[in-house]
C-alpha positions as a Markdown table, in Angstrom:
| # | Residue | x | y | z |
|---|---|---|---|---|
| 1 | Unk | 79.4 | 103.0 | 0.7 |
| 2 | Unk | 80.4 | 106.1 | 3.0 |
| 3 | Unk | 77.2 | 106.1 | 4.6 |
| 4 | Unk | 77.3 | 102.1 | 5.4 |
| 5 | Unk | 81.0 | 103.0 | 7.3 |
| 6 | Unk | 79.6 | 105.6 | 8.8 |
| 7 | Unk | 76.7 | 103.8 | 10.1 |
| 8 | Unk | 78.7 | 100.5 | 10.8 |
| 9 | Unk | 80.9 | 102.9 | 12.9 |
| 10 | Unk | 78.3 | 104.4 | 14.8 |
| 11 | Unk | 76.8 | 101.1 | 15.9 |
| 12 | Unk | 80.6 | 100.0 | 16.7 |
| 13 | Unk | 80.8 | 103.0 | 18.8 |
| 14 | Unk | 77.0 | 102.7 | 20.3 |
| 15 | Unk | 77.7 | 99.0 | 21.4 |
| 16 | Unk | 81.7 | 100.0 | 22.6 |
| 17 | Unk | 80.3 | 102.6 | 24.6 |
| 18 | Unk | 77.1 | 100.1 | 26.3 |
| 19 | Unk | 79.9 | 97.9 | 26.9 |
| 20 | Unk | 82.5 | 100.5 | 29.1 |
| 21 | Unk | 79.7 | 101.7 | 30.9 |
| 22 | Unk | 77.9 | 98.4 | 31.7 |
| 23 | Unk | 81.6 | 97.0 | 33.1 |
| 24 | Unk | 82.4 | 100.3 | 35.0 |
| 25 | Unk | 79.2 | 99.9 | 36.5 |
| 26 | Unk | 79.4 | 96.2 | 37.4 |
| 27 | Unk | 83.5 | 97.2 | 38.7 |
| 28 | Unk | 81.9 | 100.2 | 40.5 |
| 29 | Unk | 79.5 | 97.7 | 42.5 |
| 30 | Unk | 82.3 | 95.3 | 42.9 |
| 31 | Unk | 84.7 | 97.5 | 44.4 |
| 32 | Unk | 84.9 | 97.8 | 48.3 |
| 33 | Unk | 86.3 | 99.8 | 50.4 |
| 34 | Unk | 87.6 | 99.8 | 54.0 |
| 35 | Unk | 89.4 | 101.2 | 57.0 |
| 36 | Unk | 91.1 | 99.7 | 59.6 |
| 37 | Unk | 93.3 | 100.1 | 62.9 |
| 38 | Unk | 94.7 | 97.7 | 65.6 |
| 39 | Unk | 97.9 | 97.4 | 66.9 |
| 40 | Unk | 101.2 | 95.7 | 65.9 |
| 41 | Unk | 104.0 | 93.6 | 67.3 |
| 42 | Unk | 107.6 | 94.4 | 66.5 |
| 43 | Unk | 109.7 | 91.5 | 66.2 |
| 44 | Unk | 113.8 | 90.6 | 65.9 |
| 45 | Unk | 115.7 | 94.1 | 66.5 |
| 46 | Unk | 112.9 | 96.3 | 65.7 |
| 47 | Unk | 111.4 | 94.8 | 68.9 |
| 48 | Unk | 114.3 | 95.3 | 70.9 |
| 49 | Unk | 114.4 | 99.2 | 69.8 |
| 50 | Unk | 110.4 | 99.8 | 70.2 |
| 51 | Unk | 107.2 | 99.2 | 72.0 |
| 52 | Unk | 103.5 | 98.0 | 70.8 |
| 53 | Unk | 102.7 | 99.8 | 67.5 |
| 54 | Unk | 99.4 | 101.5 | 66.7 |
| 55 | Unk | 98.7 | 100.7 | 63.0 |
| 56 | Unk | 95.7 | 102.4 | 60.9 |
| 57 | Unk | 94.9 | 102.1 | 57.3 |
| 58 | Unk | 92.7 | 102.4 | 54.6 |
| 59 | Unk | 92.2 | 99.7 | 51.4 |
| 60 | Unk | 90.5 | 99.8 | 47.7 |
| 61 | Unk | 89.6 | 96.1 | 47.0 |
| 62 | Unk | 88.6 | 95.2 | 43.1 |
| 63 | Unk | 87.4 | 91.5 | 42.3 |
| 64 | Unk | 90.5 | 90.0 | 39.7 |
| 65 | Unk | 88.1 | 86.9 | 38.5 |
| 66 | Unk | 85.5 | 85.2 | 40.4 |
| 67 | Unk | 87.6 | 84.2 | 43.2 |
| 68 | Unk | 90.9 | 86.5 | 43.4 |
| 69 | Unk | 90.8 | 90.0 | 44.5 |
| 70 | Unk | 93.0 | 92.8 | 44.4 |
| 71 | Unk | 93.3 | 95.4 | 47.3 |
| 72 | Unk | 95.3 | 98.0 | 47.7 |
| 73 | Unk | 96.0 | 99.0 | 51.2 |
| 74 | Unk | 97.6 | 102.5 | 52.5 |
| 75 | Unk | 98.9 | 102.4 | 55.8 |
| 76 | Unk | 100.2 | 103.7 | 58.8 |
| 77 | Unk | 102.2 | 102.9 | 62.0 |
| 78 | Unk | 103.8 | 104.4 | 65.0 |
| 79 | Unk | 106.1 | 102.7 | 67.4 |
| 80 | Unk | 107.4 | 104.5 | 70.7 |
| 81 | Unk | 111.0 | 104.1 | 71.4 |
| 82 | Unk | 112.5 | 101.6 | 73.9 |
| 83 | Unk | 115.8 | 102.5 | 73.6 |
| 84 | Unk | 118.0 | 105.6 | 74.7 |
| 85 | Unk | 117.9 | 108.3 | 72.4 |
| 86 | Unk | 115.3 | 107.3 | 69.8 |
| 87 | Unk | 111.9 | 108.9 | 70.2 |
| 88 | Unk | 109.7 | 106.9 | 68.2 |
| 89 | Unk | 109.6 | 105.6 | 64.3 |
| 90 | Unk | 106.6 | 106.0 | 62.0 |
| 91 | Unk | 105.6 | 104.0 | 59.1 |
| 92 | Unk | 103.9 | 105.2 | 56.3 |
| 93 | Unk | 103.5 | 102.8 | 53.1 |
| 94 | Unk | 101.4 | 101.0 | 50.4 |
| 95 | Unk | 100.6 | 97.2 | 49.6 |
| 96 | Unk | 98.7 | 95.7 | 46.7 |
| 97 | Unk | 97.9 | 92.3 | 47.5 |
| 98 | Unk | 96.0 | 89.3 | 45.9 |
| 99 | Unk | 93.1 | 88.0 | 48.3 |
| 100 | Unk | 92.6 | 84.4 | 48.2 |
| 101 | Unk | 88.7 | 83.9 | 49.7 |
| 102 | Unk | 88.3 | 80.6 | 51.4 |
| 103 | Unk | 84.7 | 79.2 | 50.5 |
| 104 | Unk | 82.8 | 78.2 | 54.4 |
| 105 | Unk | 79.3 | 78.1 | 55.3 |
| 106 | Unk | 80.3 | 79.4 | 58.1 |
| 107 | Unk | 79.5 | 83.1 | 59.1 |
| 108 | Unk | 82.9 | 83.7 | 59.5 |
| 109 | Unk | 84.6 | 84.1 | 56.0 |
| 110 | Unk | 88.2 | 83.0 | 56.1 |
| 111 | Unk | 90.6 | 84.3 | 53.3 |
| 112 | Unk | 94.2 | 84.5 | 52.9 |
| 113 | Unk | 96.4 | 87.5 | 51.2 |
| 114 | Unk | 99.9 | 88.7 | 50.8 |
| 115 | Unk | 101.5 | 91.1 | 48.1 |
| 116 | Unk | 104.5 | 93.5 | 47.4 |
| 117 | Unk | 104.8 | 97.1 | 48.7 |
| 118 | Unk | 107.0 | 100.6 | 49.8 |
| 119 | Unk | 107.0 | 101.5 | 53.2 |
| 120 | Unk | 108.9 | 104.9 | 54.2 |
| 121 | Unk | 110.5 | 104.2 | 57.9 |
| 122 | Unk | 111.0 | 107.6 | 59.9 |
| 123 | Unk | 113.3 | 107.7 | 63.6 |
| 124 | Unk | 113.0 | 110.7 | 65.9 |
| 125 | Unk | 115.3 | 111.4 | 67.8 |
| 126 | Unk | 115.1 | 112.6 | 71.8 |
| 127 | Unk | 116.6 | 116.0 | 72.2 |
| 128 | Unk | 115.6 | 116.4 | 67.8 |
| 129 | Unk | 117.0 | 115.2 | 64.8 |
| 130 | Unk | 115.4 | 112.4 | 62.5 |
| 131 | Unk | 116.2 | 109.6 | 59.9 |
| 132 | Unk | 114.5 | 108.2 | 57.2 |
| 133 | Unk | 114.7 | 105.5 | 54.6 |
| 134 | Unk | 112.1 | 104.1 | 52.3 |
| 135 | Unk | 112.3 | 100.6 | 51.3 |
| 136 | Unk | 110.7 | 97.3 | 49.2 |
| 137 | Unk | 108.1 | 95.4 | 51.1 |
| 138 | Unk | 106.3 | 92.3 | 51.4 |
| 139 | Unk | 103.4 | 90.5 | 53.5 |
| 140 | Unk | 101.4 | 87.4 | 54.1 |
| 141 | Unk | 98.4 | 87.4 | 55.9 |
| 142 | Unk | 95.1 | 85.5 | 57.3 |
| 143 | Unk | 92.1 | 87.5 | 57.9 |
| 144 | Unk | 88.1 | 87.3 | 58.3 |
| 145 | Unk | 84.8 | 88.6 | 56.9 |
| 146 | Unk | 82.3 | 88.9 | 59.5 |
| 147 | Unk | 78.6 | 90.5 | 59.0 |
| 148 | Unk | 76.8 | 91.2 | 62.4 |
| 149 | Unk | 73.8 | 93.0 | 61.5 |
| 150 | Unk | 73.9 | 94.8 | 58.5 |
| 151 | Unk | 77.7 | 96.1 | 59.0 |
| 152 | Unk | 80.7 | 93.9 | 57.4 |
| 153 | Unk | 83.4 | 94.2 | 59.9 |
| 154 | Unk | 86.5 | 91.8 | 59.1 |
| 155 | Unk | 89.6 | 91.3 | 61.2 |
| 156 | Unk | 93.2 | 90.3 | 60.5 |
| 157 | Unk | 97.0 | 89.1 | 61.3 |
| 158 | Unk | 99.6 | 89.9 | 59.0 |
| 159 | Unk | 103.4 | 89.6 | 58.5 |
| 160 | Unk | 105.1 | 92.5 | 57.5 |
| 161 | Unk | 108.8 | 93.0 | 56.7 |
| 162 | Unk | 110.4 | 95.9 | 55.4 |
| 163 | Unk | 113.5 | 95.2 | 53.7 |
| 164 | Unk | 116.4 | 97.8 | 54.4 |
| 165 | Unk | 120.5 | 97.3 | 54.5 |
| 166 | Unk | 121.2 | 95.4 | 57.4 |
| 167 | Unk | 118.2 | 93.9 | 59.5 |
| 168 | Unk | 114.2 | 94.1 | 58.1 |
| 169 | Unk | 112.0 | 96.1 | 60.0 |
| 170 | Unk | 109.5 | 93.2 | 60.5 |
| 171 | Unk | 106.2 | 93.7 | 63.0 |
| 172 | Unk | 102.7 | 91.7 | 63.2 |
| 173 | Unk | 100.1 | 94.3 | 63.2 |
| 174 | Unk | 96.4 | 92.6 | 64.6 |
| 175 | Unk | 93.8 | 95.2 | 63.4 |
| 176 | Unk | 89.9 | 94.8 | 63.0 |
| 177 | Unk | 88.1 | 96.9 | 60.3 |
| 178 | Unk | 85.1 | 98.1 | 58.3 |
| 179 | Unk | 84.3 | 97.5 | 54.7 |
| 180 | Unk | 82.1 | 99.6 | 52.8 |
């Protein structure tokens, strides 16, 4: 009787074990990665403070299904200031967001995303000094797959609003990228 358990647990473990591996395998060939960089337009008062952006990130993107995907972006921005006294204002933050692939025959691949973040928002200050706050955030976006050659490049619009007391720091960064 012990040594049936024992074997039944064995096999149990053999066939849990085929099982972890085979699915890290297929979500290690799933996953993608990517960079990106472009620039971004500052809207409302954070327009009227600074100039055009320069926005770069990075993203992790897992399937969620057979449609959805997950990604994960980690980004960065910097704005010069337009006003007296303010220097410039970085942006440093994370955004996981559900892709939403549009099906074309097209060789342009359409998809649409948007998710939840938390964006750190630094001022510098002429003459020294600094201020920062880190806030909720949220964005909505259109972007496209494109595969000239054997690279997959993709580009994309997004809205991105931090919330903060007061006015949202809300900006459209443009930015074209490479997955990997």
């Amino acid at each position: 009787m012990i040594r049936t358990f024992v074997r039944g647990l064995a096999a149990t473990l053999a066939l849990l074990v085929m099982v972890t591996v085979s699915a890290s395998a297929q979500m290690a060939s799933s996953s993608r990665f990517g960079v990106s960089a472009g620039v971004a337009l500052p809207m409302g008062d954070f327009g009227d403070a600074v100039g055009l952006g320069i926005h770069a990130g990075g993203h992790v993107m897992l399937p969620l299904g057979e449609k959805l995907k997950l990604r994960v972006n980690g980004d960065f921005g910097t704005y010069g200031g337009d006003v007296s006294g303010l220097d410039n204002i970085t942006l440093l933050g994370a955004v996981a967001n559900v892709m939403v692939p549009i099906t074309t025959s097209s060789a342009l691949k359409p998809y649409f995303f948007g998710g939840l973040g938390y964006y750190q928002t630094k001022a510098n200050f002429a003459g020294g000094g600094s201020a920062d706050d880190s806030n909720l955030a949220f964005n909505v976006g259109v972007g496209y797959d494109f595969k000239p050659g054997n690279t997959n490049l993709f580009t994309e619009l997004r809205y991105l609003s931090i919330q903060s007391e007061g006015d949202a720091t809300n900006m459209l960064p443009i930015v074209i990228g490479l997955r990997f």
